[in-house]
PDB file of N, H, CA, C and O in Angstrom:
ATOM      1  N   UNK A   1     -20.920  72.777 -14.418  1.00  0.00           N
ATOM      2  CA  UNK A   1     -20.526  71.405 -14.548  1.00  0.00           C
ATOM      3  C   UNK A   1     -21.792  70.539 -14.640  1.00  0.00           C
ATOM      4  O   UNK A   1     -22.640  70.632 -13.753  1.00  0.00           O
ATOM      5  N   UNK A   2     -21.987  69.537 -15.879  1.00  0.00           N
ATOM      6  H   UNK A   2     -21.298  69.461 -16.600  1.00  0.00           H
ATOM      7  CA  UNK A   2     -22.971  68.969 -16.004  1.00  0.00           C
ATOM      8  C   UNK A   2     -22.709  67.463 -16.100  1.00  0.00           C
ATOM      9  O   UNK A   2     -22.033  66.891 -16.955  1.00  0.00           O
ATOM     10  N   UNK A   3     -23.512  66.810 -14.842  1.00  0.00           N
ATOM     11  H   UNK A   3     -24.061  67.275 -14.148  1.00  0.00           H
ATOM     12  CA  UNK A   3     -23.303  65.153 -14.892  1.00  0.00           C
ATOM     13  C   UNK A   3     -23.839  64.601 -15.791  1.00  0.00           C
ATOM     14  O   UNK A   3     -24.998  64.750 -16.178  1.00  0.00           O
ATOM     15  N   UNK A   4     -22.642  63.591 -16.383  1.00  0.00           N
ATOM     16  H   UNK A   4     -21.701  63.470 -16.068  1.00  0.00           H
ATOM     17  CA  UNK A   4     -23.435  62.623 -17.281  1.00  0.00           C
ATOM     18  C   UNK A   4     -24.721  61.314 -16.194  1.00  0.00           C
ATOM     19  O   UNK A   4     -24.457  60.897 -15.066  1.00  0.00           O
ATOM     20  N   UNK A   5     -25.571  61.085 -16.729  1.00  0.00           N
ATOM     21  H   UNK A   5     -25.785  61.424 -17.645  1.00  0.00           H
ATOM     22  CA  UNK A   5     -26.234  60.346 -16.703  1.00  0.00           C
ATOM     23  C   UNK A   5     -26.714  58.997 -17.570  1.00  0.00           C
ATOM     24  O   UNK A   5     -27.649  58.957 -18.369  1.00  0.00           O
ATOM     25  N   UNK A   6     -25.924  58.034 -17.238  1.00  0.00           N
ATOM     26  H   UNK A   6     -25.164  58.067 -16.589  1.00  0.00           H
ATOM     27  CA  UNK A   6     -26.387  56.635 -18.050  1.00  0.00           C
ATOM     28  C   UNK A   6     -27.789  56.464 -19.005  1.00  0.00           C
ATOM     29  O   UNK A   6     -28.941  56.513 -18.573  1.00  0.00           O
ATOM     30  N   UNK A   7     -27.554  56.341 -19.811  1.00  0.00           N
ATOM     31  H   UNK A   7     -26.618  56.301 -20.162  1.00  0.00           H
ATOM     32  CA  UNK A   7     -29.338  56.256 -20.693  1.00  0.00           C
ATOM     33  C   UNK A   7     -29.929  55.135 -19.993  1.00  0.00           C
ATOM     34  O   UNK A   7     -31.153  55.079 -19.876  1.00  0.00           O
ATOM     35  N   UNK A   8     -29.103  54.150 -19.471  1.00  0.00           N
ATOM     36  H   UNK A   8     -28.108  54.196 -19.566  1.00  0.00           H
ATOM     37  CA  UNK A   8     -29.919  52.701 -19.012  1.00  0.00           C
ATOM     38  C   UNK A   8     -30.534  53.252 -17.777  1.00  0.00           C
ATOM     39  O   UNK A   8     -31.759  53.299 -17.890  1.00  0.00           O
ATOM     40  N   UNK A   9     -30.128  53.647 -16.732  1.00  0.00           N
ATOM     41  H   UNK A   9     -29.133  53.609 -16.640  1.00  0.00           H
ATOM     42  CA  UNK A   9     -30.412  54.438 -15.692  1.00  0.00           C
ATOM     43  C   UNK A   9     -31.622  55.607 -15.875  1.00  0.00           C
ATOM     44  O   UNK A   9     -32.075  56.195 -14.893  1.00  0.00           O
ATOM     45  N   UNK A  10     -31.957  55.796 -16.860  1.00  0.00           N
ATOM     46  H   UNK A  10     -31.589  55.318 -17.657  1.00  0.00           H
ATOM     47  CA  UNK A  10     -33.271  56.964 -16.944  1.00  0.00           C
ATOM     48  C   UNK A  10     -33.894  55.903 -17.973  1.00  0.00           C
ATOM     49  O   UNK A  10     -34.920  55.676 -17.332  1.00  0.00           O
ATOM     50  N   UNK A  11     -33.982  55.277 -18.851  1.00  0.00           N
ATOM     51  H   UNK A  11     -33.149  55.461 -19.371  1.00  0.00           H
ATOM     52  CA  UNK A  11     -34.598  54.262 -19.443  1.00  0.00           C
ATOM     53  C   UNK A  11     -35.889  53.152 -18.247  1.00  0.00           C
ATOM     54  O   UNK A  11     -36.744  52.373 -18.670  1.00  0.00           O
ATOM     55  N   UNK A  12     -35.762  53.288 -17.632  1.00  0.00           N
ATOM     56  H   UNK A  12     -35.068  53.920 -17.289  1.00  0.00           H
ATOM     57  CA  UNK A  12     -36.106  52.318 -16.985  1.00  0.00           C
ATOM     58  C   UNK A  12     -37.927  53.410 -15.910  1.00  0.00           C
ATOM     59  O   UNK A  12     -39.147  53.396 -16.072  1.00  0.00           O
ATOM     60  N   UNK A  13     -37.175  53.963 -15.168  1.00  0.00           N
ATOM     61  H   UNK A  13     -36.184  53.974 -15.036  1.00  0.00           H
ATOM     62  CA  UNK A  13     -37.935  55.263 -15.192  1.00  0.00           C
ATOM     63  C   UNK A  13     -38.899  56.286 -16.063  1.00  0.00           C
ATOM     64  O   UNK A  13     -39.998  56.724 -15.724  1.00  0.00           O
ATOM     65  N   UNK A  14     -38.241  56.514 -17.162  1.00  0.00           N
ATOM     66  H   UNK A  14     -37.347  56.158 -17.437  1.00  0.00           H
ATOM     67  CA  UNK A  14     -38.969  57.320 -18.084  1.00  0.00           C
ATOM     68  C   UNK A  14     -40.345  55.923 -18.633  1.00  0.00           C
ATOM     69  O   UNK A  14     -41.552  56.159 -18.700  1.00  0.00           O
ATOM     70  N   UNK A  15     -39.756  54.708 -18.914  1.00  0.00           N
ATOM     71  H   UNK A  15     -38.776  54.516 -18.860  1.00  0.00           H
ATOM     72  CA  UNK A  15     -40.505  54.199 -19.507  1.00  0.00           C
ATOM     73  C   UNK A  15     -42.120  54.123 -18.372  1.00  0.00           C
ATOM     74  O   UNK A  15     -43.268  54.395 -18.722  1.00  0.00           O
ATOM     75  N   UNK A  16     -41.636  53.661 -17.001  1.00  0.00           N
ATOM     76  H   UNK A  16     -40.703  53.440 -16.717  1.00  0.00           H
ATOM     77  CA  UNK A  16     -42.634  53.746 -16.060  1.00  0.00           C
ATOM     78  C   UNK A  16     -43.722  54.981 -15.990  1.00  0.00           C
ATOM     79  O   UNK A  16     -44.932  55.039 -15.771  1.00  0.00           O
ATOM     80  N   UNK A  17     -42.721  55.909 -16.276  1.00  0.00           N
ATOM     81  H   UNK A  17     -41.739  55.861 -16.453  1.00  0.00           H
ATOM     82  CA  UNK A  17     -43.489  57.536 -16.038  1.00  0.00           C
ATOM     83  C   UNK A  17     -44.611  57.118 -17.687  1.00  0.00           C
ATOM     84  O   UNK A  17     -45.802  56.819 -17.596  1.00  0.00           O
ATOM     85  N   UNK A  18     -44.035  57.187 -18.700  1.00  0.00           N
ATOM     86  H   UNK A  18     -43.068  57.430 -18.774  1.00  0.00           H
ATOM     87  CA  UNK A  18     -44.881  56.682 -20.091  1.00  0.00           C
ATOM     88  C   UNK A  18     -46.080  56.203 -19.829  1.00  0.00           C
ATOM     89  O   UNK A  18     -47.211  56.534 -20.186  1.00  0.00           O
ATOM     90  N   UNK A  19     -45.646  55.344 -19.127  1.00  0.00           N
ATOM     91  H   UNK A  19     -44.728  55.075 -18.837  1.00  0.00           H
ATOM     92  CA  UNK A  19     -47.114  54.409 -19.104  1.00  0.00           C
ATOM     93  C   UNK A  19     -48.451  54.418 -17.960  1.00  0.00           C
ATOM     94  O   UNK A  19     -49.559  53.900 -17.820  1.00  0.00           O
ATOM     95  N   UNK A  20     -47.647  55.253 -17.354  1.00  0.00           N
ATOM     96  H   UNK A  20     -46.747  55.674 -17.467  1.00  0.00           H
ATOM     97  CA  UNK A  20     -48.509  56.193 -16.217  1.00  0.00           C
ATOM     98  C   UNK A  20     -49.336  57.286 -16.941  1.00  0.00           C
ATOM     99  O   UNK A  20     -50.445  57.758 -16.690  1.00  0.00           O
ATOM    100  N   UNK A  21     -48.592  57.490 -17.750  1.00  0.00           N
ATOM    101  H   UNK A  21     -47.692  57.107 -17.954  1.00  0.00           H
ATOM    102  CA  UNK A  21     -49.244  58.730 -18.223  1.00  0.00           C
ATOM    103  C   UNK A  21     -50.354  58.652 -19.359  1.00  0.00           C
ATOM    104  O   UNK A  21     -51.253  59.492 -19.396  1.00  0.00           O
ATOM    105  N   UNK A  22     -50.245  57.376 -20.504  1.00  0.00           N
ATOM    106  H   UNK A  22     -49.514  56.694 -20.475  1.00  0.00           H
ATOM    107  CA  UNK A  22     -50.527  56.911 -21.290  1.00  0.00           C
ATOM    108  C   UNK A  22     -52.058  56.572 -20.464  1.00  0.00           C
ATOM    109  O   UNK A  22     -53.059  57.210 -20.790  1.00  0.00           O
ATOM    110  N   UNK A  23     -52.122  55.495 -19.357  1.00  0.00           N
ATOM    111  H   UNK A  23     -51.309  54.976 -19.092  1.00  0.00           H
ATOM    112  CA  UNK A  23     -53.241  55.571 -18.527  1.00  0.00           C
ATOM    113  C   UNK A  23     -54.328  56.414 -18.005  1.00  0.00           C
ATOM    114  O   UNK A  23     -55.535  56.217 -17.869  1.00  0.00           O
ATOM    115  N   UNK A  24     -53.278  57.767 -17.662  1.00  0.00           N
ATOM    116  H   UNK A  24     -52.297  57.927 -17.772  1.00  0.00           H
ATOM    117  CA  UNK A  24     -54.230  58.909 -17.327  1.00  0.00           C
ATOM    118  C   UNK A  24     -54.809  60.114 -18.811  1.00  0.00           C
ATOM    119  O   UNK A  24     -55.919  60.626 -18.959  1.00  0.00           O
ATOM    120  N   UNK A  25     -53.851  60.214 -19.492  1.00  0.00           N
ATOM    121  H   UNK A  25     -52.950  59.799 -19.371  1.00  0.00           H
ATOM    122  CA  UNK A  25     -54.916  59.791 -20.765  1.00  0.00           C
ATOM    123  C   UNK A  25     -55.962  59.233 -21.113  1.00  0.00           C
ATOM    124  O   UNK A  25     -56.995  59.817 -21.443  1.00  0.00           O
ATOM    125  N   UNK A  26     -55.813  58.214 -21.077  1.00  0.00           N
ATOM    126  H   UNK A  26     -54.975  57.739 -20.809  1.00  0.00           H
ATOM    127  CA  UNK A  26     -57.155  57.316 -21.089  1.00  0.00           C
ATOM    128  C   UNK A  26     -58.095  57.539 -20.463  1.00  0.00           C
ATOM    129  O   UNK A  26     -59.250  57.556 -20.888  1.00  0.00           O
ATOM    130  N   UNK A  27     -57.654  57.787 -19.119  1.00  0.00           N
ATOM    131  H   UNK A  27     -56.715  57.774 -18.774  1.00  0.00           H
ATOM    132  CA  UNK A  27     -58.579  57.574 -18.140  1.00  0.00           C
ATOM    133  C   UNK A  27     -59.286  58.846 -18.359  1.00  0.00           C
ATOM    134  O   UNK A  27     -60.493  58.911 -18.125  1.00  0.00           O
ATOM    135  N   UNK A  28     -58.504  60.046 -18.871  1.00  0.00           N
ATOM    136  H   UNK A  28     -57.524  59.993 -19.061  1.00  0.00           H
ATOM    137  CA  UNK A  28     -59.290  61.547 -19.230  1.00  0.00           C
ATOM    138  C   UNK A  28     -60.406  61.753 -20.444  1.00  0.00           C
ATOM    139  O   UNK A  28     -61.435  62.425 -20.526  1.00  0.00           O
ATOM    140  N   UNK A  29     -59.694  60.835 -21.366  1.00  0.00           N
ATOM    141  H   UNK A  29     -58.858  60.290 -21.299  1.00  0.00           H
ATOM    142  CA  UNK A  29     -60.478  60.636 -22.431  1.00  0.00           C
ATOM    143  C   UNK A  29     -61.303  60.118 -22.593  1.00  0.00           C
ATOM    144  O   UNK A  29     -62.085  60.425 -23.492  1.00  0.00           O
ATOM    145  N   UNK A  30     -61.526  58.886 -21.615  1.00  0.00           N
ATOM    146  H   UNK A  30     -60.891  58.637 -20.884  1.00  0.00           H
ATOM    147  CA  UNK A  30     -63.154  58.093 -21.529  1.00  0.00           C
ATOM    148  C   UNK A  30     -63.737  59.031 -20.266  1.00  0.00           C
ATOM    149  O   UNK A  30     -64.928  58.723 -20.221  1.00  0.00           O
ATOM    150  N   UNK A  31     -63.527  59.856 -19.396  1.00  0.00           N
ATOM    151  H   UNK A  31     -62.559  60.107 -19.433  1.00  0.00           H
ATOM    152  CA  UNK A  31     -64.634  60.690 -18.607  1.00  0.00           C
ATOM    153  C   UNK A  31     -64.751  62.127 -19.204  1.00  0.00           C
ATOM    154  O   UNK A  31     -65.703  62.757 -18.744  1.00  0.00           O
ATOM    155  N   UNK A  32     -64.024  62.759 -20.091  1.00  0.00           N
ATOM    156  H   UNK A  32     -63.250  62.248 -20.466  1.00  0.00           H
ATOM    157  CA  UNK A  32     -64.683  63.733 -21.050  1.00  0.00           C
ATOM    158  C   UNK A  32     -65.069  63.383 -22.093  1.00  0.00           C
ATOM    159  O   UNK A  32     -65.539  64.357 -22.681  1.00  0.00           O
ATOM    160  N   UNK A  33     -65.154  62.199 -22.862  1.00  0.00           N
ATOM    161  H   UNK A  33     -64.772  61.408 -22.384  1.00  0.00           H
ATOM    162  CA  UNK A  33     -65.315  62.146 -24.351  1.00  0.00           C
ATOM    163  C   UNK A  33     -66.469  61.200 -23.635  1.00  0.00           C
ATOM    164  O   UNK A  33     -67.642  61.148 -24.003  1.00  0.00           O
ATOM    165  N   UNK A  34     -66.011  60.619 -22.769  1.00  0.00           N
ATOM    166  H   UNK A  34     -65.058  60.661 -22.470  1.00  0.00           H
ATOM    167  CA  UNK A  34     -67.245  59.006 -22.909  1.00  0.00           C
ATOM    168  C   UNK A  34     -67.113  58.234 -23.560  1.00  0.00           C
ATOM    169  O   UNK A  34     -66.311  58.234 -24.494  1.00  0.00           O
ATOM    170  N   UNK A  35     -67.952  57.238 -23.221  1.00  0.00           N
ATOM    171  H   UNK A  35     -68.603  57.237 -22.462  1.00  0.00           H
ATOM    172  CA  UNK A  35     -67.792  56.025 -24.303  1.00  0.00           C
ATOM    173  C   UNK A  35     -69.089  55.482 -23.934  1.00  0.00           C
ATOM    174  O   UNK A  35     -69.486  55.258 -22.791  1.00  0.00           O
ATOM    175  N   UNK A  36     -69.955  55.222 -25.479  1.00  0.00           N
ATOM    176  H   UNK A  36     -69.632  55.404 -26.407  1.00  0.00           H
ATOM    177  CA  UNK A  36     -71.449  54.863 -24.935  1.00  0.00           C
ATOM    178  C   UNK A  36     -71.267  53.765 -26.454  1.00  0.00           C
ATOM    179  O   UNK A  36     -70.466  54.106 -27.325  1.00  0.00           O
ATOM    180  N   UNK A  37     -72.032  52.575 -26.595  1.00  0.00           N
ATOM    181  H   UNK A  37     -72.682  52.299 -25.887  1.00  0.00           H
ATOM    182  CA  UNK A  37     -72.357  51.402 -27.354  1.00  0.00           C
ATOM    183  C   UNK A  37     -73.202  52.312 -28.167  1.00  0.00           C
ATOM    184  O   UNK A  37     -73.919  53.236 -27.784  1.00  0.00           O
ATOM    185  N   UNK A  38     -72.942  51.801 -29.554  1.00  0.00           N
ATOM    186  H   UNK A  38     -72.359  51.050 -29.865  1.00  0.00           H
ATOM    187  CA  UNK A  38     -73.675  52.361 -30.696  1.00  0.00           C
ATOM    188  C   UNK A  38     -75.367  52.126 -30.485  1.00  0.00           C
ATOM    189  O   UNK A  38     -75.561  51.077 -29.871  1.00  0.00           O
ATOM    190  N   UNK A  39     -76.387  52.703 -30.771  1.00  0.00           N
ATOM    191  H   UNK A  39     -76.229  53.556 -31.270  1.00  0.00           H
ATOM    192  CA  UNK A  39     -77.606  51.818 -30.801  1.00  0.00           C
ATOM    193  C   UNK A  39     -77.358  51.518 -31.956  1.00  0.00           C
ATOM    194  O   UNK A  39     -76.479  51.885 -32.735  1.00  0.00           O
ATOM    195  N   UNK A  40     -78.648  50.434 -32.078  1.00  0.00           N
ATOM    196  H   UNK A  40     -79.362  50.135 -31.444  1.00  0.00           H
ATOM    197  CA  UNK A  40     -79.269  49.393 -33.315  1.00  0.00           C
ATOM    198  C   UNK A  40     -79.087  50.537 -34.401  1.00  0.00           C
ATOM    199  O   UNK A  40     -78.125  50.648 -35.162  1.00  0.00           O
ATOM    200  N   UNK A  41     -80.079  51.277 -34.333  1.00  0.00           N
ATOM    201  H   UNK A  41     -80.860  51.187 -33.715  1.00  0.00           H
ATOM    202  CA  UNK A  41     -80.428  52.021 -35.356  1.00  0.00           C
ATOM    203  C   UNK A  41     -78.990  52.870 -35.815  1.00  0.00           C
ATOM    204  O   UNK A  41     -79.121  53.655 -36.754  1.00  0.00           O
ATOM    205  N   UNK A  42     -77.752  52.749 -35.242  1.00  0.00           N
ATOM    206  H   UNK A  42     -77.645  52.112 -34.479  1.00  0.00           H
ATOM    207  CA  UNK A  42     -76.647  53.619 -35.843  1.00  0.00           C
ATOM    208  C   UNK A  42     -75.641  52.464 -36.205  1.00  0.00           C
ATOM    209  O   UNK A  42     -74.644  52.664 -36.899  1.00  0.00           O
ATOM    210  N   UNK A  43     -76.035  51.053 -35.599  1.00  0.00           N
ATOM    211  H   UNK A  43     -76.845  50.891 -35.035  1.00  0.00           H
ATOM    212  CA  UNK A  43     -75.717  50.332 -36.650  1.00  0.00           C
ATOM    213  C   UNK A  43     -76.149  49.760 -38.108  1.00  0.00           C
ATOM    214  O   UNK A  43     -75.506  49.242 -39.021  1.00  0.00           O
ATOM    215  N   UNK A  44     -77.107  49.987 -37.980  1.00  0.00           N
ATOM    216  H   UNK A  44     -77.629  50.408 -37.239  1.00  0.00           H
ATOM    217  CA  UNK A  44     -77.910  49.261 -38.939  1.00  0.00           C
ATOM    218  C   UNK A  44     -77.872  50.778 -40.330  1.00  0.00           C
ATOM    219  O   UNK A  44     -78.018  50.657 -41.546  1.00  0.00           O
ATOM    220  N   UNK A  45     -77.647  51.945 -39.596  1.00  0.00           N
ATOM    221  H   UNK A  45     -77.528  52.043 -38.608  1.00  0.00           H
ATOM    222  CA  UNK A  45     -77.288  53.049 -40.396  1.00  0.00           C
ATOM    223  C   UNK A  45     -76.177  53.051 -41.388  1.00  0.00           C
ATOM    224  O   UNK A  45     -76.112  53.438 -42.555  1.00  0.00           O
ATOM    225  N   UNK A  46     -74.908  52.239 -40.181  1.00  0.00           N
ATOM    226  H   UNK A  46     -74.960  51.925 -39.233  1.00  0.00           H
ATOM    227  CA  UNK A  46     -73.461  51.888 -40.633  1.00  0.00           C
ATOM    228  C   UNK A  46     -73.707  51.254 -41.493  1.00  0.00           C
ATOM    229  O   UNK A  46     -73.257  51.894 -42.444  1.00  0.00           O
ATOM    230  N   UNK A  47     -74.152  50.347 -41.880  1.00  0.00           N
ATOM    231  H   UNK A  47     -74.518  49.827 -41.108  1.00  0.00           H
ATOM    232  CA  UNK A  47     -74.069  49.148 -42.123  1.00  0.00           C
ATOM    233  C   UNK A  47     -74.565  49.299 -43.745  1.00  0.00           C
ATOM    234  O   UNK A  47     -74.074  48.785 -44.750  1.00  0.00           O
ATOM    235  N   UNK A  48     -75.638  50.137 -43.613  1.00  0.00           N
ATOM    236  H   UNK A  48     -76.036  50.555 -42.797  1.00  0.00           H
ATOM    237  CA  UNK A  48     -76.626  50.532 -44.612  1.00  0.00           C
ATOM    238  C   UNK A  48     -75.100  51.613 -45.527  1.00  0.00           C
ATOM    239  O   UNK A  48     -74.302  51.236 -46.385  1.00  0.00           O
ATOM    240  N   UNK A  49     -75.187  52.403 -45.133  1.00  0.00           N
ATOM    241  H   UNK A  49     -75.835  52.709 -44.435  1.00  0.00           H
ATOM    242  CA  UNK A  49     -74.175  52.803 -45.413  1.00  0.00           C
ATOM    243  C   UNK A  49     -72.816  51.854 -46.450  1.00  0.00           C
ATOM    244  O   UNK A  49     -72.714  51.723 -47.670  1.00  0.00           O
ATOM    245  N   UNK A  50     -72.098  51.431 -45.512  1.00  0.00           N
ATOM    246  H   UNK A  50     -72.180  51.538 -44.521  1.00  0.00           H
ATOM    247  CA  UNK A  50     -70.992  50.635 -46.024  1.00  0.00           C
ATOM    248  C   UNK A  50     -71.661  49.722 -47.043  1.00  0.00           C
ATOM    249  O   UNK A  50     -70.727  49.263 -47.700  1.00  0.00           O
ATOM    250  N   UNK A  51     -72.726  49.262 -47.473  1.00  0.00           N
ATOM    251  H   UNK A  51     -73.484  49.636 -46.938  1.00  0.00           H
ATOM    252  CA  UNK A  51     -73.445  48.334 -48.471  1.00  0.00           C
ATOM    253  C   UNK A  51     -72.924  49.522 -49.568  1.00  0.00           C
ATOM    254  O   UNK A  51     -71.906  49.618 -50.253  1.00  0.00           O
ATOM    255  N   UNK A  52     -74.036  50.316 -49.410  1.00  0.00           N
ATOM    256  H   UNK A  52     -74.864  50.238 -48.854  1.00  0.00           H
ATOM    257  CA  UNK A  52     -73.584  51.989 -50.402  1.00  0.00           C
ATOM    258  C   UNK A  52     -72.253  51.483 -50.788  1.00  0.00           C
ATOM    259  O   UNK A  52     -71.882  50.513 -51.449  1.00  0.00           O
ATOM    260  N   UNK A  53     -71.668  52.413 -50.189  1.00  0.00           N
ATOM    261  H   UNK A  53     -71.970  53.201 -49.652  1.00  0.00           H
ATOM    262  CA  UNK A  53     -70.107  52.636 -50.423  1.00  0.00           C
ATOM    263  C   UNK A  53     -69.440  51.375 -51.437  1.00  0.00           C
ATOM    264  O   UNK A  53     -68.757  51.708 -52.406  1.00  0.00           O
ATOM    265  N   UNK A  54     -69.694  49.914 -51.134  1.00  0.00           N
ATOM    266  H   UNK A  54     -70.249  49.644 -50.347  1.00  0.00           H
ATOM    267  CA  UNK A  54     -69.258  48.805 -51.395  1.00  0.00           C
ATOM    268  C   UNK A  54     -69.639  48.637 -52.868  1.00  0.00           C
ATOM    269  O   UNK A  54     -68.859  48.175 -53.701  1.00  0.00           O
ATOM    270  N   UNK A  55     -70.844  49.026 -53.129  1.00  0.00           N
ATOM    271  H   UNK A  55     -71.478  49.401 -52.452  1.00  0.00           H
ATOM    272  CA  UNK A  55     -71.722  48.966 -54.132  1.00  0.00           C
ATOM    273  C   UNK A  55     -71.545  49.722 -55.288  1.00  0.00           C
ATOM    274  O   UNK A  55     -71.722  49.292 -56.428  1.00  0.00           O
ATOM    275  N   UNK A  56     -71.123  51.088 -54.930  1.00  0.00           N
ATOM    276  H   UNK A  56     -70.980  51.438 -54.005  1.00  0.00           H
ATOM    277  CA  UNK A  56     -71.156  52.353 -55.747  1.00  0.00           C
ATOM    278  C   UNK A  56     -72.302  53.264 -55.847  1.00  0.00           C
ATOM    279  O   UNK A  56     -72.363  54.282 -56.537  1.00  0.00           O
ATOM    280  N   UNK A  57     -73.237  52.756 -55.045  1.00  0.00           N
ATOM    281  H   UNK A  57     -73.187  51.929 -54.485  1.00  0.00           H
ATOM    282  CA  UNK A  57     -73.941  53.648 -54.714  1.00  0.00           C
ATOM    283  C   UNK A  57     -74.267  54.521 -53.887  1.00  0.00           C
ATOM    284  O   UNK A  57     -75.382  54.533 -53.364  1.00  0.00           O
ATOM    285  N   UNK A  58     -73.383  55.355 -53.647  1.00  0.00           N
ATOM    286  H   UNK A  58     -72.477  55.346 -54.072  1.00  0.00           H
ATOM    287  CA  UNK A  58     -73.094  56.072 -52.763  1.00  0.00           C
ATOM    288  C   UNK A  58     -72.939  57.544 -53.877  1.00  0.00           C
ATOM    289  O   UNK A  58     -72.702  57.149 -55.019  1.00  0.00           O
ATOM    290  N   UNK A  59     -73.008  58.888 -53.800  1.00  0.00           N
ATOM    291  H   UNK A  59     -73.200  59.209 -52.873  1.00  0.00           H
ATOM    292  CA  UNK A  59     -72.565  59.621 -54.276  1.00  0.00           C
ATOM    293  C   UNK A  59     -72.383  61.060 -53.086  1.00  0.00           C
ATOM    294  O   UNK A  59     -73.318  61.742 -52.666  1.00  0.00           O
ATOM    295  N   UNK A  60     -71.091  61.209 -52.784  1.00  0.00           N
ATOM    296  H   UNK A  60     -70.332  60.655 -53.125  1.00  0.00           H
ATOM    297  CA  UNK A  60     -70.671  62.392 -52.849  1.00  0.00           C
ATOM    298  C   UNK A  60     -70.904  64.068 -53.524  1.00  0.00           C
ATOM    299  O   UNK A  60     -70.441  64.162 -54.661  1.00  0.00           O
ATOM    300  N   UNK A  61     -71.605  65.483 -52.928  1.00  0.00           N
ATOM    301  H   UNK A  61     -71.981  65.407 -52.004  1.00  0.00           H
ATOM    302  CA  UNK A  61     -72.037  66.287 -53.291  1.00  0.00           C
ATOM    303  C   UNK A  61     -71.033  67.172 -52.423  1.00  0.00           C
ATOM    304  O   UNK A  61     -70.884  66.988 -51.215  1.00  0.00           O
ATOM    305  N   UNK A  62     -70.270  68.275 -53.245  1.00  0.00           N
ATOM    306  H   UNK A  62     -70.391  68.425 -54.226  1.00  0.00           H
ATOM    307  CA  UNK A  62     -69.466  69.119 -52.482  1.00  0.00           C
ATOM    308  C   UNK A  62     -70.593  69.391 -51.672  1.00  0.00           C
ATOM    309  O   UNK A  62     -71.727  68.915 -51.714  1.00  0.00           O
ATOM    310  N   UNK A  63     -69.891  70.570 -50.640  1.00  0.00           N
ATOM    311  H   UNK A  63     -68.970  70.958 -50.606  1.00  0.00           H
ATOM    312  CA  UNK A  63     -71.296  71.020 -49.609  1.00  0.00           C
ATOM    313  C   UNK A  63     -72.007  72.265 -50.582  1.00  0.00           C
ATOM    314  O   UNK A  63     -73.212  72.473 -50.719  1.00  0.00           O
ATOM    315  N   UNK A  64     -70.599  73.192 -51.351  1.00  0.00           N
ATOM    316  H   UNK A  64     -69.620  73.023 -51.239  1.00  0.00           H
ATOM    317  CA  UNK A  64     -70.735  74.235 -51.756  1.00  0.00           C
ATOM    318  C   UNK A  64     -71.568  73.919 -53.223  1.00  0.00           C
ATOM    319  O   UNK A  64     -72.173  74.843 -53.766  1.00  0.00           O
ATOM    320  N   UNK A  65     -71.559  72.788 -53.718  1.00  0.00           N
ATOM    321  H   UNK A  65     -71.067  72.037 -53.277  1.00  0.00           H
ATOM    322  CA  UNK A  65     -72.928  72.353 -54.667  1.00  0.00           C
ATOM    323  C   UNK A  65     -74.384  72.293 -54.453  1.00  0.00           C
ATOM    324  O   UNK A  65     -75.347  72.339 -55.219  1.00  0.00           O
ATOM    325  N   UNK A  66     -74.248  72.173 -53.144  1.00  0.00           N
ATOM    326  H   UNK A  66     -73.466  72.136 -52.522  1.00  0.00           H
ATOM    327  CA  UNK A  66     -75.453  72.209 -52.489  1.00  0.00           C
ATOM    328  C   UNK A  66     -76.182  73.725 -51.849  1.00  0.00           C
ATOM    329  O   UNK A  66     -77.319  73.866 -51.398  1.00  0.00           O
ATOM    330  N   UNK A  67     -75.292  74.565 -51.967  1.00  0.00           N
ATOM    331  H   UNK A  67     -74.368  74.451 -52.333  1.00  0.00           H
ATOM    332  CA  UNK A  67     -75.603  75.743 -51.217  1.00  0.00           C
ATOM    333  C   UNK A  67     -76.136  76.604 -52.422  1.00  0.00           C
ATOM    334  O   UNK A  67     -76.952  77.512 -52.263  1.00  0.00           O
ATOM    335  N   UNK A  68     -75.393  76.099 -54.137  1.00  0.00           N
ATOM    336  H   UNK A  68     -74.730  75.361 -54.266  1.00  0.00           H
ATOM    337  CA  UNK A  68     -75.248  77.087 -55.160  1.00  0.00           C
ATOM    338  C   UNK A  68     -77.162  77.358 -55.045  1.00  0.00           C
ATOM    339  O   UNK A  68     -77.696  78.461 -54.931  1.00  0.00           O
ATOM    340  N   UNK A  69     -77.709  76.336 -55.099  1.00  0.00           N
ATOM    341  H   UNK A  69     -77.275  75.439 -55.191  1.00  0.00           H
ATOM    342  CA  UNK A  69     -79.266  76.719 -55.446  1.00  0.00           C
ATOM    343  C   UNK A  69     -80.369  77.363 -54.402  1.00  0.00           C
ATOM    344  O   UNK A  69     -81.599  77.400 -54.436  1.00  0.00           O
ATOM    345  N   UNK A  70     -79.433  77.835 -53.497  1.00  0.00           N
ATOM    346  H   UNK A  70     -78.434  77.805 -53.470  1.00  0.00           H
ATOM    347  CA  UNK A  70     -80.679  78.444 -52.139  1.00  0.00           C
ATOM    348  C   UNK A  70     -80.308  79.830 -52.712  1.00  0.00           C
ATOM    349  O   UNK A  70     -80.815  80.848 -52.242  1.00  0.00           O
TER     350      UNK A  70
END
């Protein structure tokens, strides 16, 4: 014999448990992954970069184009 249970009645709960959990996520993911501010120089890389890209000067080389000549 299996009780029904109201969806409004576990709605309310589940959502709490969600967001508990959603937190400790977080909280796992910034003390194994970290989180450190870009330096200058990896912005100014970005940046250099995205000009490229914007520009068309940028070019793309498979990797395996690059390997044909060693």
């Amino acid at each position: 014999m299996t009780s029904k249970v109201e969806p409004k009645k576990i709605r309310s709960p589940l959502q709490k448990l969600n967001k508990k959990v959603d937190g400790l996520n977080d909280l796992v993911e910034e003390r194994l992954i970290g989180y450190e501010e870009p330096t200058k120089e990896d912005v100014a890389a970005i940046e250099e970069y995205e000009a490229a890209k914007k520009n068309g000067k940028l070019t793309l080389v498979p990797l395996s184009d690059l390997t044909k000549g060693t």
